[in-house]
N, C-alpha and C positions, 0 to 999 in steps of 0.2 A: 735547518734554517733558524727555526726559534734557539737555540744552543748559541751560535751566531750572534743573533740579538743580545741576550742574555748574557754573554761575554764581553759585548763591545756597551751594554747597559752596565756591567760589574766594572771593568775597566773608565769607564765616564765618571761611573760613582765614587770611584777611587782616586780616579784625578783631582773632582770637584773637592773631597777633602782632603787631600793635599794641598790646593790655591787655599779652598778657606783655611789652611792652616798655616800657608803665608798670607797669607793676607791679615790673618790675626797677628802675628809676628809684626808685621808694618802696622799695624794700629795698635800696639802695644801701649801701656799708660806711661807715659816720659814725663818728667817735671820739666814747667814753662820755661825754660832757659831760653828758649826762642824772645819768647814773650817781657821777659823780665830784663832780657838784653836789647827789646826795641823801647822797654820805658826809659831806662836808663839813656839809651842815646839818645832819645825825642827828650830827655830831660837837661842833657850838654847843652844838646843843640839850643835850644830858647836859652841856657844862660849862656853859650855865645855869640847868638846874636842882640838881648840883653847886652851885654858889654860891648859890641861893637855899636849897638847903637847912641851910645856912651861916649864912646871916645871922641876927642882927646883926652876928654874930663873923667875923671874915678867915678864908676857909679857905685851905685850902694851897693858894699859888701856882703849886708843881709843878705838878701834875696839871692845875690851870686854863692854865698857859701851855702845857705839850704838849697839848692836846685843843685850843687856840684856835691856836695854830701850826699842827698837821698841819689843822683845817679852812681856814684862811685858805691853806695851801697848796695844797690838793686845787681850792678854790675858783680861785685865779691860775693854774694849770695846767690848769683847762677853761676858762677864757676863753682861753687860748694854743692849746689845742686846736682850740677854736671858731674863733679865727682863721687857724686855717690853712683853713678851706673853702673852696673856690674855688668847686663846681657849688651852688647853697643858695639856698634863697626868700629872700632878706635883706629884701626889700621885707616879707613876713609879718612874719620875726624882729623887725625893726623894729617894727613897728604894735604887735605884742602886746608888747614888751620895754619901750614908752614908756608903754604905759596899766599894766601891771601895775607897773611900777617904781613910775610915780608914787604908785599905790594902797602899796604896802610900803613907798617913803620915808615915807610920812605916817603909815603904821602905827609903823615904828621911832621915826621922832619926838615919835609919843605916848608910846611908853614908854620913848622916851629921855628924855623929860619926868617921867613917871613915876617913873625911879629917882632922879632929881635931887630931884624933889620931895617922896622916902621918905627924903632926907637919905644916900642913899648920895654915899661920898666915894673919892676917893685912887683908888688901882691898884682895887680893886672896881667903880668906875663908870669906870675907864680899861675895863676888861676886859670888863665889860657894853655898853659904845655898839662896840667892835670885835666882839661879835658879834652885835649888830642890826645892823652894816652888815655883816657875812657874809649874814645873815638877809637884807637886803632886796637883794643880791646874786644869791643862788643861788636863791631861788622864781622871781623872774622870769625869769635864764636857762635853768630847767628849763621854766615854762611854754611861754616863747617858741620852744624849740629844741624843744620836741614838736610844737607848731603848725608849724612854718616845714620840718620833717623831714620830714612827709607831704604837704606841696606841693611843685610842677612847680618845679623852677629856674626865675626867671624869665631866659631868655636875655641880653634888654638890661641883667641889673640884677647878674649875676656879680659877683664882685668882679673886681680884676687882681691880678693876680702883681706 
């Protein structure tokens, strides 16, 4: 009977560190690409609606060209981040990165359709289609990199160095 115990206490202890050892695996340390890909959109977003509240009239450039620089920044430095991972679900990343992209390209193109055919012209519609392609950028890398974050690395699919 105590053998028993002691078996089924060995095998519990064995289990419990194997979870803690996924579970470390899932709280591993990632760079903020989540985080650096919602500043950059929350950054579009106010300069497009900034220049919609604008319109028909030009608003100030200033302000639209820093809010669309620091997001298309923050944006290229978490793809640079992202690609530095080497232990990472890529095979996920991928799957969810191709279906969602394609859903956001075709959203941006409707409304990049949209401002073309409100007669928006010049540096206003230069400044609106760079931030629907911010737009269709960073949702998908924030979708895909939450998905592909709490998956197992798959071992054969790493990237290399």
């Amino acid at each position: 009977m105590k053998t028993s115990k002691a078996l089924n206490n060995s095998s519990k202890l064995q289990s419990d560190k194997q979870d803690s050892q996924q579970l470390e695996d899932w709280q591993r340390k990632l760079p903020p690409v989540s985080q650096l890909c919602l500043v950059s959109l929350g950054l579009v977003i106010i300069d497009g609606i900034y220049i919609a509240a604008h319109l028909p009239n030009f608003p100030s450039m200033t302000v639209v060209v820093i809010l669309l620089s620091l997001g298309g920044a923050l944006a290229i430095i978490s793809c640079l981040l992202l690609s530095q991972i080497k232990a990472f679900a890529w095979d996920k990343f991928f799957l969810v990165l191709r279906w969602i992209g394609l859903e956001y390209l075709i959203e941006a193109g409707m409304l990049g359709y949209i401002f073309i055919f409100d007669d928006v012209r010049g540096k206003t519609l230069l400044i609106l289609i760079l931030i629907l392609v911010i737009f269709a950028i960073d949702i998908p890398i924030i979708m895909a990199f939450t998905v592909a974050r709490y998956q197992n690395p798959s071992k054969n699919l790493q990237r290399s160095s």
